[in-house]
Backbone bond lengths (Angstrom), bond angles and torsions (degrees), N, CA, C in turn:
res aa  C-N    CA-C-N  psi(-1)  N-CA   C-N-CA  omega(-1)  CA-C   N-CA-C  phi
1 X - - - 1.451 - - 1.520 108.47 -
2 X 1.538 111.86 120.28 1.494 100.40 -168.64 1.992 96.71 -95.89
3 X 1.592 109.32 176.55 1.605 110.76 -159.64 1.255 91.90 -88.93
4 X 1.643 131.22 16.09 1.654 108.93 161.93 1.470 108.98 -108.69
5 X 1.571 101.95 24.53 1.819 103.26 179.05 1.133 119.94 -123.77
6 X 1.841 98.21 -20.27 1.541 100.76 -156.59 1.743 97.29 -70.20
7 X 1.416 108.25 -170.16 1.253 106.28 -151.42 2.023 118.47 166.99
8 X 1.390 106.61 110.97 1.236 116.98 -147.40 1.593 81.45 -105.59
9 X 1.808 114.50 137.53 1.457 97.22 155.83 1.896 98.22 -152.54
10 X 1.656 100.12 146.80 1.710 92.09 -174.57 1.961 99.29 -120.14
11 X 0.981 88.98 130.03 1.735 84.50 170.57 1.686 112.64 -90.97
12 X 1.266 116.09 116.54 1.530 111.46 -175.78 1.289 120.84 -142.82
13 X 1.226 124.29 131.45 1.568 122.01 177.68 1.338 137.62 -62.67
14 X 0.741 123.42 111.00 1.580 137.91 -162.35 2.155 113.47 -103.08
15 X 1.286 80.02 146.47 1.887 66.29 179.54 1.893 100.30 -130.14
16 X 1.468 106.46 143.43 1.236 121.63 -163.54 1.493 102.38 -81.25
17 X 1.490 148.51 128.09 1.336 156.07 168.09 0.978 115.74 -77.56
18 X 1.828 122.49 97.85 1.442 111.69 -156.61 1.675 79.27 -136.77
19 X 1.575 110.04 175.69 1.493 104.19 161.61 1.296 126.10 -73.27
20 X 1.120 106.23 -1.79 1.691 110.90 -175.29 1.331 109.18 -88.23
21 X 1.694 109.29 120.39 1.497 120.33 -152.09 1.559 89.97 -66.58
22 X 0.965 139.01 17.60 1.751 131.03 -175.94 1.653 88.03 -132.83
23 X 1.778 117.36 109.81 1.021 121.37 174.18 2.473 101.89 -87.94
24 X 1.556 71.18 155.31 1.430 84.72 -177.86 1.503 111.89 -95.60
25 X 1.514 103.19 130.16 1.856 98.08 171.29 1.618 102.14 -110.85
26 X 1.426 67.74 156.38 2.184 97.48 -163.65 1.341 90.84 -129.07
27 X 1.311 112.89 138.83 1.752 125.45 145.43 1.499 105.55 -70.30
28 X 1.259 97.52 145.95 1.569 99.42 173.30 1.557 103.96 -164.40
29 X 1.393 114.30 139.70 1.708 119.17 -174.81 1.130 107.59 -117.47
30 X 1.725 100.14 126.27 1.023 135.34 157.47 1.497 125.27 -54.54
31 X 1.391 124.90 119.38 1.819 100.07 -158.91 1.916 72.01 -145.73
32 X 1.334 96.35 142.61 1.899 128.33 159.55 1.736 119.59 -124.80
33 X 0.989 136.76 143.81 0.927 132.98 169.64 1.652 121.82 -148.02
34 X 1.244 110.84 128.55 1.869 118.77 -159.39 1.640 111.77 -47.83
35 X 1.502 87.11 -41.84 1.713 103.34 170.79 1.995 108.43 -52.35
36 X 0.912 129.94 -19.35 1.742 121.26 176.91 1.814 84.27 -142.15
37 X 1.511 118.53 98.68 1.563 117.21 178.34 1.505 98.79 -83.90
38 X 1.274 126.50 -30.38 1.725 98.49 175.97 1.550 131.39 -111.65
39 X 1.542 86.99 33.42 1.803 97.55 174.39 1.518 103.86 -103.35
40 X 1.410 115.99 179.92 2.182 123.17 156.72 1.336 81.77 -141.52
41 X 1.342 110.61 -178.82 0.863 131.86 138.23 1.843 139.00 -152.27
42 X 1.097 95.13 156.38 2.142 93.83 -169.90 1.231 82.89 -94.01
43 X 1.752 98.81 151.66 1.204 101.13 165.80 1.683 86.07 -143.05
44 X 1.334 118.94 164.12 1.401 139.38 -148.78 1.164 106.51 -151.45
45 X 1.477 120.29 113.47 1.447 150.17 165.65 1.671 104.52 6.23
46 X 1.305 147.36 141.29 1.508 132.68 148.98 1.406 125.77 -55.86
47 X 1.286 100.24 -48.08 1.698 98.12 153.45 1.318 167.56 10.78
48 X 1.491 86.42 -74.61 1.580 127.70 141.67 1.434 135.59 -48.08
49 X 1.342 113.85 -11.46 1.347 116.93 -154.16 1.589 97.63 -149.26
50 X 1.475 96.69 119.82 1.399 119.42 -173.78 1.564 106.14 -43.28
51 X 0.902 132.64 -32.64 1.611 146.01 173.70 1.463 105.00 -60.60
52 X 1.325 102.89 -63.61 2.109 98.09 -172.55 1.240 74.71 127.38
53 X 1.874 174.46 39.51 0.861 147.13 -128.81 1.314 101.31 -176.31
54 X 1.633 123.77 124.05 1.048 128.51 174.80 2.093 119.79 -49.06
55 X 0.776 111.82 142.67 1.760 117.40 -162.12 1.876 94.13 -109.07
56 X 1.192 121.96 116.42 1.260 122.04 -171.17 1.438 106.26 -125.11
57 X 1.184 119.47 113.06 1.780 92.86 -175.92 1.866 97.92 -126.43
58 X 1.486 134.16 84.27 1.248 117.68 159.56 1.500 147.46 -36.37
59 X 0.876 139.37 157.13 1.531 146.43 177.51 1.577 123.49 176.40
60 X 1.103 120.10 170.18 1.343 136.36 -175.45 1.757 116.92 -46.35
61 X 1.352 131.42 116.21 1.183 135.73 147.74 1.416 117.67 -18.34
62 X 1.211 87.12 -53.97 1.931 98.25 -176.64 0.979 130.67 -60.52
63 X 1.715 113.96 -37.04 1.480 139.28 171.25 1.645 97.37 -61.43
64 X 1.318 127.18 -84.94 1.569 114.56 -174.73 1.614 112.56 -34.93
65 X 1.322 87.95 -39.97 2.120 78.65 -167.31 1.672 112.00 -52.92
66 X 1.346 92.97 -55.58 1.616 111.29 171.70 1.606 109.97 -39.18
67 X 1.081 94.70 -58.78 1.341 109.45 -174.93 1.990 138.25 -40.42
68 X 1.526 81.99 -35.84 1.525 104.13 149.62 1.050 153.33 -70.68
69 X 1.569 110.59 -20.40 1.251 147.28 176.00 1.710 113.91 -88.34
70 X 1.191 111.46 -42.17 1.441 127.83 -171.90 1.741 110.48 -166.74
71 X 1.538 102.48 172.72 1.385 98.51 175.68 1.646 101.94 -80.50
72 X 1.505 96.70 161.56 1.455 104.57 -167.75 1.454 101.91 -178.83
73 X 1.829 102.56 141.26 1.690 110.86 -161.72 1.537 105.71 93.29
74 X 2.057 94.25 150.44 1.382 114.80 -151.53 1.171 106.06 -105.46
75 X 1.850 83.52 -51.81 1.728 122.65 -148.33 1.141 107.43 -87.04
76 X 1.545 108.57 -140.59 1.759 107.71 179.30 1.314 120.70 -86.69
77 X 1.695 111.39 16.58 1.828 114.93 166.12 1.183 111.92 -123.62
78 X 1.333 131.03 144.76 1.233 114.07 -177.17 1.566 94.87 -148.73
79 X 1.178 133.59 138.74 1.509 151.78 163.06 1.075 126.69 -123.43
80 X 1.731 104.16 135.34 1.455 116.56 -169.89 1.730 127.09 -168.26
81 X 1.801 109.33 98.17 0.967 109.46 -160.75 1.765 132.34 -40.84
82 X 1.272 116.34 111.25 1.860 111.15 166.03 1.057 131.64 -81.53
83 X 1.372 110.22 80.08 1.486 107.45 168.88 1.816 105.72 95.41
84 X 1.091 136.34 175.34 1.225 121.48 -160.99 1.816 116.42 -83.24
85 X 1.416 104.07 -26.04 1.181 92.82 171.64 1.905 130.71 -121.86
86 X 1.502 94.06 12.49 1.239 107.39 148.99 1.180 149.70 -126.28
87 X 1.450 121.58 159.22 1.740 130.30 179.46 1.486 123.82 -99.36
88 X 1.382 111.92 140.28 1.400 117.83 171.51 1.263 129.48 -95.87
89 X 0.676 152.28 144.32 2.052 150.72 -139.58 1.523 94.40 -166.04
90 X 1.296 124.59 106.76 1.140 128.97 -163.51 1.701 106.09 -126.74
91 X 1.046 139.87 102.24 1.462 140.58 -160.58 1.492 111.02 -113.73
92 X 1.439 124.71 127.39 1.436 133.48 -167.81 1.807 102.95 -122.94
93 X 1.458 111.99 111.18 1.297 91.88 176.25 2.204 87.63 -139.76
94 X 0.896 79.78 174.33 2.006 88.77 -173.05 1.789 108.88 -54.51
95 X 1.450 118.13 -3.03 1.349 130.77 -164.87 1.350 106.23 -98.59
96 X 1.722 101.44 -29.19 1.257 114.85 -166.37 1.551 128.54 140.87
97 X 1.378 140.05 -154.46 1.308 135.01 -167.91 1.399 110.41 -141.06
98 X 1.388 124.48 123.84 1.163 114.63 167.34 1.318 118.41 -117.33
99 X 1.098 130.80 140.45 1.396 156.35 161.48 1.636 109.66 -55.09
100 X 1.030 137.91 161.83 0.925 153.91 176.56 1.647 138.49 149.82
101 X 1.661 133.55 111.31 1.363 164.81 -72.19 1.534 89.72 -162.43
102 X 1.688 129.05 113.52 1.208 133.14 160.15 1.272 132.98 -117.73
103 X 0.944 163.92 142.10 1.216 168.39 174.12 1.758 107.63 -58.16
104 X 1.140 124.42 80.52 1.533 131.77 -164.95 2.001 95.91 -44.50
105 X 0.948 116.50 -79.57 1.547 109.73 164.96 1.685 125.60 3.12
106 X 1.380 102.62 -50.48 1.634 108.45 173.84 1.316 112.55 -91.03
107 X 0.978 103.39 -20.20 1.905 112.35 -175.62 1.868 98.15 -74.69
108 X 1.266 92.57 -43.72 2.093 97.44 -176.91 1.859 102.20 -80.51
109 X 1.363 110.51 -13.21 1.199 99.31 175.00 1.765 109.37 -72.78
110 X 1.305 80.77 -70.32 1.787 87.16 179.44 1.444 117.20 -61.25
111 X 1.224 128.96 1.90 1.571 123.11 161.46 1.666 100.67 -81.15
112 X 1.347 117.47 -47.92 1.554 119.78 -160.37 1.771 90.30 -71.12
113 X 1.474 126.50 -24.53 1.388 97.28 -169.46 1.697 101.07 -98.08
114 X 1.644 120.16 12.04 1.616 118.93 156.41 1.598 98.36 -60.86
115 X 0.749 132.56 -48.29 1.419 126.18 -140.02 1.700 101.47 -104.06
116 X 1.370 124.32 14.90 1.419 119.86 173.45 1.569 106.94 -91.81
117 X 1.424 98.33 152.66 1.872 128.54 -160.80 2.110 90.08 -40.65
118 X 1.411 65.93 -62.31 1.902 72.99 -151.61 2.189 109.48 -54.65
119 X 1.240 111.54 -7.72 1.596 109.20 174.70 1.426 108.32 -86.48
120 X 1.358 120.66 -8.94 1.448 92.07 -179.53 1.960 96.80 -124.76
């Protein structure tokens, strides 16, 4: 596997932060790739998206890592651990804001498998 192919991806359930006391779970994949080493990216069901259209939003490695640890981020991502075993994924785009609730466990999974020998 050469380092402009390799390529990390986690499929994980995520739940949407809405007012509706019954939160919604979504699959959503987690994708890295050696070719951009300090980006991830989420990607979000088509479904979801008034288009029919997969929802991709990139950003910084660094930002999630951080992100677990403490709040962290300015811009249109923002992360910030809830409680001990969950994460917040907070998305700002001109449409609006979404919320969104992770299971920190999968989030440290798929960070620890960015950083194995054979992906980059």
């Amino acid at each position: 596997m050469s380092a402009t192919t390799a390529a990390v991806e986690e499929r994980v359930r995520a739940r949407v932060i809405t007012d509706d006391p019954l939160y919604r779970a979504i699959p959503v994949a987690l994708r890295f790739t050696a070719a951009e080493p300090l980006a991830v990216r989420i990607v979000f069901p088509a479904g979801l998206s008034p288009e029919g259209t997969e929802n991709e939003w990139v950003f910084p490695r660094a930002l999630l890592e951080a992100g677990l640890q403490a709040p962290s981020g300015s811009g249109d991502v923002r992360v910030w651990p809830c409680g001990r075993v969950q994460a917040v994924v907070e998305f700002h785009s001109p449409e609006g804001v979404a919320v969104v609730q992770f299971d920190i466990a999968a989030l440290r999974r798929f960070l620890r498998r960015t950083y194995d020998p054979l992906t980059h």
